[in-house]
BALOBA-1460 file (C-alpha; in Angstrom, 3 decimals):
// residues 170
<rec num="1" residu="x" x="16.637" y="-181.143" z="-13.185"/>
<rec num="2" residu="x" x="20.069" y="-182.712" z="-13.439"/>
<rec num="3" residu="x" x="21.190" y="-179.823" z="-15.210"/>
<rec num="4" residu="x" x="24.441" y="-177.192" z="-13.563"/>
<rec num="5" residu="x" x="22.524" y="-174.413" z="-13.661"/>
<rec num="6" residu="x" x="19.473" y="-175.742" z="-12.119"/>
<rec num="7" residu="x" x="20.373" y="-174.727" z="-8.480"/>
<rec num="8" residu="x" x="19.486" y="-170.996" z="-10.010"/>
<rec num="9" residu="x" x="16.659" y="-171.877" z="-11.019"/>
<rec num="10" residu="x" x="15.685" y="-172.964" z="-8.012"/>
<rec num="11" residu="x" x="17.201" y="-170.042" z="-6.163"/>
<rec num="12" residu="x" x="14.940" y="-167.806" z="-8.285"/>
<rec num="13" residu="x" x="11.706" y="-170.281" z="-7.494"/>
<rec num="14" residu="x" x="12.101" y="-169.610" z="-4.680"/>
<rec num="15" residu="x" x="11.951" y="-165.783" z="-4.388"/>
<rec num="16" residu="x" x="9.086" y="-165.997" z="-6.521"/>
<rec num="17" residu="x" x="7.082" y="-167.793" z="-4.204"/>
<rec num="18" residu="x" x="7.828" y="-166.192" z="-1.688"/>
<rec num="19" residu="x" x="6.929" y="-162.914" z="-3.486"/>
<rec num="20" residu="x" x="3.591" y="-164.774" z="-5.233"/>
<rec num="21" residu="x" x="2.642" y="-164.751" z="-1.334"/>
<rec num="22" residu="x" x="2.519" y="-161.417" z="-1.311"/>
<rec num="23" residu="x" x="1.195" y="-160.908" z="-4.067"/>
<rec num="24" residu="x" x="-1.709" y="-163.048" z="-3.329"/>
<rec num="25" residu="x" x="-2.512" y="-160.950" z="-0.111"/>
<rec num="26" residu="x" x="-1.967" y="-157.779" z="-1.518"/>
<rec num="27" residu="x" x="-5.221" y="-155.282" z="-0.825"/>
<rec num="28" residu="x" x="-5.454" y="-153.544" z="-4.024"/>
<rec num="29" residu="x" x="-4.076" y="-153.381" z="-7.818"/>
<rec num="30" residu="x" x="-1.204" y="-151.125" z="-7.221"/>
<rec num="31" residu="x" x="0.208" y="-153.526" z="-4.403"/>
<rec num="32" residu="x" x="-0.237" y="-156.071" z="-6.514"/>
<rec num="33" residu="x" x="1.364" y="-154.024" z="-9.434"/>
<rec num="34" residu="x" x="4.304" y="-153.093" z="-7.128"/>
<rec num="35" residu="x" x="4.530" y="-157.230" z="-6.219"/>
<rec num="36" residu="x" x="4.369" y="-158.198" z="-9.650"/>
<rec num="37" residu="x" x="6.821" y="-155.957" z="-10.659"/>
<rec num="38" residu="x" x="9.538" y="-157.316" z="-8.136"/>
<rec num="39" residu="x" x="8.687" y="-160.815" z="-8.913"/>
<rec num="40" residu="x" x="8.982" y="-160.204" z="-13.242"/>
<rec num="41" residu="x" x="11.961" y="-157.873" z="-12.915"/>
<rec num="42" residu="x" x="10.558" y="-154.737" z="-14.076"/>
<rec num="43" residu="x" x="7.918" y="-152.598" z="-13.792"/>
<rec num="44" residu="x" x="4.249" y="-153.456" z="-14.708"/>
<rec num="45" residu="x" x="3.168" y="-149.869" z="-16.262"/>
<rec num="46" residu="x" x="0.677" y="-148.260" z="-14.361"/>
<rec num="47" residu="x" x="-2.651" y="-148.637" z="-17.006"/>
<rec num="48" residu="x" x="-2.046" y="-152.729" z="-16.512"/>
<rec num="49" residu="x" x="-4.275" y="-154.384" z="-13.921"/>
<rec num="50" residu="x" x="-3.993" y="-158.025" z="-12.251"/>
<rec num="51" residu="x" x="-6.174" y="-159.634" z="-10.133"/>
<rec num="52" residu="x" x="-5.368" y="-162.085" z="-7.630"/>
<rec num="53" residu="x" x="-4.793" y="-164.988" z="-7.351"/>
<rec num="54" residu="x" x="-1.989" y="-165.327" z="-9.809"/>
<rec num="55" residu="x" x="0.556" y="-167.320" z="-9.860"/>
<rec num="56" residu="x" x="3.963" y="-168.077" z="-11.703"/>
<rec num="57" residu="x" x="6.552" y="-170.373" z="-11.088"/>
<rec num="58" residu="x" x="9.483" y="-168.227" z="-12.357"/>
<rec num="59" residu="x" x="8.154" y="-164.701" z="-12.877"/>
<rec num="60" residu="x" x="11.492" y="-163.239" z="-14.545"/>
<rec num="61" residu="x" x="11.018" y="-164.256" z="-18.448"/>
<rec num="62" residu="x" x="6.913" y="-162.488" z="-18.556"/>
<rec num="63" residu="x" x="6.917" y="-159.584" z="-20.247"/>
<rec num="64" residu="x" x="3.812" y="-157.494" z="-19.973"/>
<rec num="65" residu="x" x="2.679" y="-154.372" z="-22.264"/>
<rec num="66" residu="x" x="0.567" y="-151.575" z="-21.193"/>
<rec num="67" residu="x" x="-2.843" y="-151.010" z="-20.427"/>
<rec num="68" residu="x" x="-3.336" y="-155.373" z="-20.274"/>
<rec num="69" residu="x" x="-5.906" y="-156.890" z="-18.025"/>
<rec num="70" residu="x" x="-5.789" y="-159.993" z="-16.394"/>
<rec num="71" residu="x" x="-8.423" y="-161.768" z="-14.693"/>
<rec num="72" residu="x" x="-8.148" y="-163.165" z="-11.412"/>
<rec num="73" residu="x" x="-7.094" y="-167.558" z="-10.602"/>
<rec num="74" residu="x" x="-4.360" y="-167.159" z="-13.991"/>
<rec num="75" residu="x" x="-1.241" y="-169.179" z="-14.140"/>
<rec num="76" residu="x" x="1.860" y="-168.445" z="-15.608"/>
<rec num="77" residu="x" x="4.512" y="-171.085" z="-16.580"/>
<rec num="78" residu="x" x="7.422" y="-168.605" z="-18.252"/>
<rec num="79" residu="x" x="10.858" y="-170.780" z="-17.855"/>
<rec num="80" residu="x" x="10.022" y="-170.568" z="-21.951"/>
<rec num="81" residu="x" x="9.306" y="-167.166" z="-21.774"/>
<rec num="82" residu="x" x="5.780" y="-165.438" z="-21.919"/>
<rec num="83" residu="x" x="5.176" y="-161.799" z="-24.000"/>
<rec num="84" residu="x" x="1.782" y="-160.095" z="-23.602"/>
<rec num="85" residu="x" x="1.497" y="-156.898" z="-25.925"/>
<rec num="86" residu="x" x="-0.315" y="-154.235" z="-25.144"/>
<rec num="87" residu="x" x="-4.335" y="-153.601" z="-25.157"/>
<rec num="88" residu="x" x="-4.590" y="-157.449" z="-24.326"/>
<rec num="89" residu="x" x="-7.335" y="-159.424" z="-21.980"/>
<rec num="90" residu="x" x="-6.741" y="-162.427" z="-20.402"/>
<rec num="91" residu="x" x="-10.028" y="-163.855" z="-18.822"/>
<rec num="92" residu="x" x="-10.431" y="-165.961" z="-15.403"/>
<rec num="93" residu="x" x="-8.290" y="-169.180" z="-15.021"/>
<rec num="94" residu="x" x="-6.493" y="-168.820" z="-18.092"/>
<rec num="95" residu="x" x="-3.213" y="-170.709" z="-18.055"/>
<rec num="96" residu="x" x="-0.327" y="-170.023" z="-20.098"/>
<rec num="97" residu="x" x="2.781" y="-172.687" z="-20.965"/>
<rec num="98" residu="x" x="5.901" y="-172.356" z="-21.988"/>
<rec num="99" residu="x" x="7.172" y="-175.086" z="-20.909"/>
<rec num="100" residu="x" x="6.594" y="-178.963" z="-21.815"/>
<rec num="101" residu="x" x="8.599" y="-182.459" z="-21.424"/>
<rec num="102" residu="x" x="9.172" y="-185.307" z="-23.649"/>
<rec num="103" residu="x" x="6.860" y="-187.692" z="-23.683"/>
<rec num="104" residu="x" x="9.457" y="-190.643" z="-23.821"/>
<rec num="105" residu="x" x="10.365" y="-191.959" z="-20.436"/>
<rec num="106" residu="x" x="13.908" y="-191.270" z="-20.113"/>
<rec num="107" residu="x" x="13.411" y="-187.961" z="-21.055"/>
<rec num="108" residu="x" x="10.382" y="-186.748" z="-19.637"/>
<rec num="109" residu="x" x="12.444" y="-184.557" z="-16.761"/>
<rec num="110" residu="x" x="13.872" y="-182.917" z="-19.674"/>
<rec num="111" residu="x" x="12.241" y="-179.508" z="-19.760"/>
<rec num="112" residu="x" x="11.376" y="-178.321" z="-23.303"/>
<rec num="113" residu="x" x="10.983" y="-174.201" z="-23.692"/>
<rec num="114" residu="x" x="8.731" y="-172.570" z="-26.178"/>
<rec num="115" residu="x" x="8.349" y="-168.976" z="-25.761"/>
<rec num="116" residu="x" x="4.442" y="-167.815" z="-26.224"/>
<rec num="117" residu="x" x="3.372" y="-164.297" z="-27.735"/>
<rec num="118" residu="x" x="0.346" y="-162.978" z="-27.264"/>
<rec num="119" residu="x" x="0.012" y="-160.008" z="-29.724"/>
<rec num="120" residu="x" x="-1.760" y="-156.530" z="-29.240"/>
<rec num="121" residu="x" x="-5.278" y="-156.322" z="-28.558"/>
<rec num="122" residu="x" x="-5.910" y="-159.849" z="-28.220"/>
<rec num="123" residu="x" x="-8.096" y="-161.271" z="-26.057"/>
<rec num="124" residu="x" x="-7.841" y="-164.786" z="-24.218"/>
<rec num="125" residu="x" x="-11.191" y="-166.306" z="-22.998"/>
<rec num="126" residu="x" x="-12.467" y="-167.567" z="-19.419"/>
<rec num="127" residu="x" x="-10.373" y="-170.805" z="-18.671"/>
<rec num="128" residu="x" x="-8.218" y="-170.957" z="-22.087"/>
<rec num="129" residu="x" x="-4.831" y="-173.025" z="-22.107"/>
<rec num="130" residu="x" x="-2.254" y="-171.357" z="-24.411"/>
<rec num="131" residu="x" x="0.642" y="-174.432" z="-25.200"/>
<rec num="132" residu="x" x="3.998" y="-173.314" z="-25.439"/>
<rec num="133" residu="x" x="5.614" y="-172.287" z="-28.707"/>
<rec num="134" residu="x" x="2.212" y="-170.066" z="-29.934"/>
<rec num="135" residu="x" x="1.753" y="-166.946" z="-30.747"/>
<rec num="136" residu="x" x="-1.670" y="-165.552" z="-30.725"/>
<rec num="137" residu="x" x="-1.683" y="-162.674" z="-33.531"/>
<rec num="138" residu="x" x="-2.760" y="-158.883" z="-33.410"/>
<rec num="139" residu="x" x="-6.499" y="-158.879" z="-32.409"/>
<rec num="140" residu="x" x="-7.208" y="-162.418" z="-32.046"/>
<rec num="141" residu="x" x="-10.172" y="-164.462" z="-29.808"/>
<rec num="142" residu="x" x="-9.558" y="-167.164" z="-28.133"/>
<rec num="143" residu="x" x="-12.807" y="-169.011" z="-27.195"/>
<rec num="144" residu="x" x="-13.159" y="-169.801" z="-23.546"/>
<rec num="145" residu="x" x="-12.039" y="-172.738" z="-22.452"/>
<rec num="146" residu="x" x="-10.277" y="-173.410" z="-25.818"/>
<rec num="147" residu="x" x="-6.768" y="-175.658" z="-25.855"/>
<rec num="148" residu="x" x="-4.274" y="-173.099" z="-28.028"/>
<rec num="149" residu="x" x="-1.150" y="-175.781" z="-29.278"/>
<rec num="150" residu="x" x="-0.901" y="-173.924" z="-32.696"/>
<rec num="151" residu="x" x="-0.487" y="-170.225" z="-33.825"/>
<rec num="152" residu="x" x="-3.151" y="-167.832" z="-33.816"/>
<rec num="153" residu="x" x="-3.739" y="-165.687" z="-36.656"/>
<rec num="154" residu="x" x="-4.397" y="-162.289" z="-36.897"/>
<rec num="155" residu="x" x="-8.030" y="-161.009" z="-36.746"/>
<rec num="156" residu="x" x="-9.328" y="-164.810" z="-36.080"/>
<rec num="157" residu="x" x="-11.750" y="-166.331" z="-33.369"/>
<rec num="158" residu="x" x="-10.322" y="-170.057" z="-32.849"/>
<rec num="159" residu="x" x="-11.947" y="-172.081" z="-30.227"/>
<rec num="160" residu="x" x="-11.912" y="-175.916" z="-29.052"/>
<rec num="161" residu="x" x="-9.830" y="-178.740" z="-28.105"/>
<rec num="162" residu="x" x="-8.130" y="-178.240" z="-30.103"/>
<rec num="163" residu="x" x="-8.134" y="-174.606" z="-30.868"/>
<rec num="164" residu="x" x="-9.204" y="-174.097" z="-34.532"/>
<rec num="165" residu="x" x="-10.243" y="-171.465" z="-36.484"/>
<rec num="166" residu="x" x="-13.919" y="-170.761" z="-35.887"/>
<rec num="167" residu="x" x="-13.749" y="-167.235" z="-37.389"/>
<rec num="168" residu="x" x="-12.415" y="-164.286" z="-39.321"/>
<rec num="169" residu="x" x="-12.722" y="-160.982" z="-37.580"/>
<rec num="170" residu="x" x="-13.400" y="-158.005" z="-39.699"/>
């Protein structure tokens, strides 16, 4: 927070809560489309639907493929920066990090980015936590409910606190 470029940050903040407002009120998915689009940077392609509430706290590092789903009560935490490939589901109250702090005391206002990928045709269960720094590979299940703070591989189920590896997908 002590850092010279934090006063954009904030500046960006926020617009984006201001536009998560209307986003949050908007009466149908391409409103909320056309919202999340201004709040991101760029436009949400047409065959992606989100349902509200969502929320971010930055909006402008998500990047969001086509024809992706997202269930409604999600939260986004992208200072790290968040990619969602195409073909991918993201279930109810599913929150996704990329951003943590040091544990040690003088350091714990230090933010700490790790950018998270979630690969094509994924699929993120009801009330999963993705941890920043992951990538969840090309067709993967995450178990609702599951804690993610490792890679995913390809064509795996992982669920559990933590995530591991419950399955191979054939």
């Amino acid at each position: 927070m002590d850092d010279p470029q934090y006063g954009r940050i904030r500046h960006i903040v926020n617009e984006t809560i201001k536009l998560s407002n209307q986003l949050n009120m908007a009466s149908d998915v391409d409103e909320i489309r056309a919202c999340l689009s201004r709040i991101i940077g760029r436009e949400v392609h047409d065959s992606t639907v989100v349902f509200t509430p969502f929320h971010t706290n930055f909006g402008k590092h998500i990047s969001l493929g086509r024809n992706v789903f997202i269930n409604h009560a999600c939260s986004f935490l992208d200072l790290g920066c968040i990619t969602i490939e195409d073909d991918v589901m993201i279930g109810p109250r599913v929150n996704i990090t990329s951003e943590n702090h040091p544990v040690e005391v003088p350091a714990q206002k230090t933010l700490v980015p790790g950018p998270v990928i979630i690969r094509r045709n994924a699929w993120i269960g009801a009330g999963a936590t993705i941890l920043p720094g992951v990538t969840v590979g090309e067709n993967a299940v995450v178990a609702a409910g599951a804690v993610v703070n490792r890679d995913v591989p390809a064509n795996t189920v992982v669920g559990g606190i933590p995530a591991k590896q419950l399955k191979i997908i054939s």
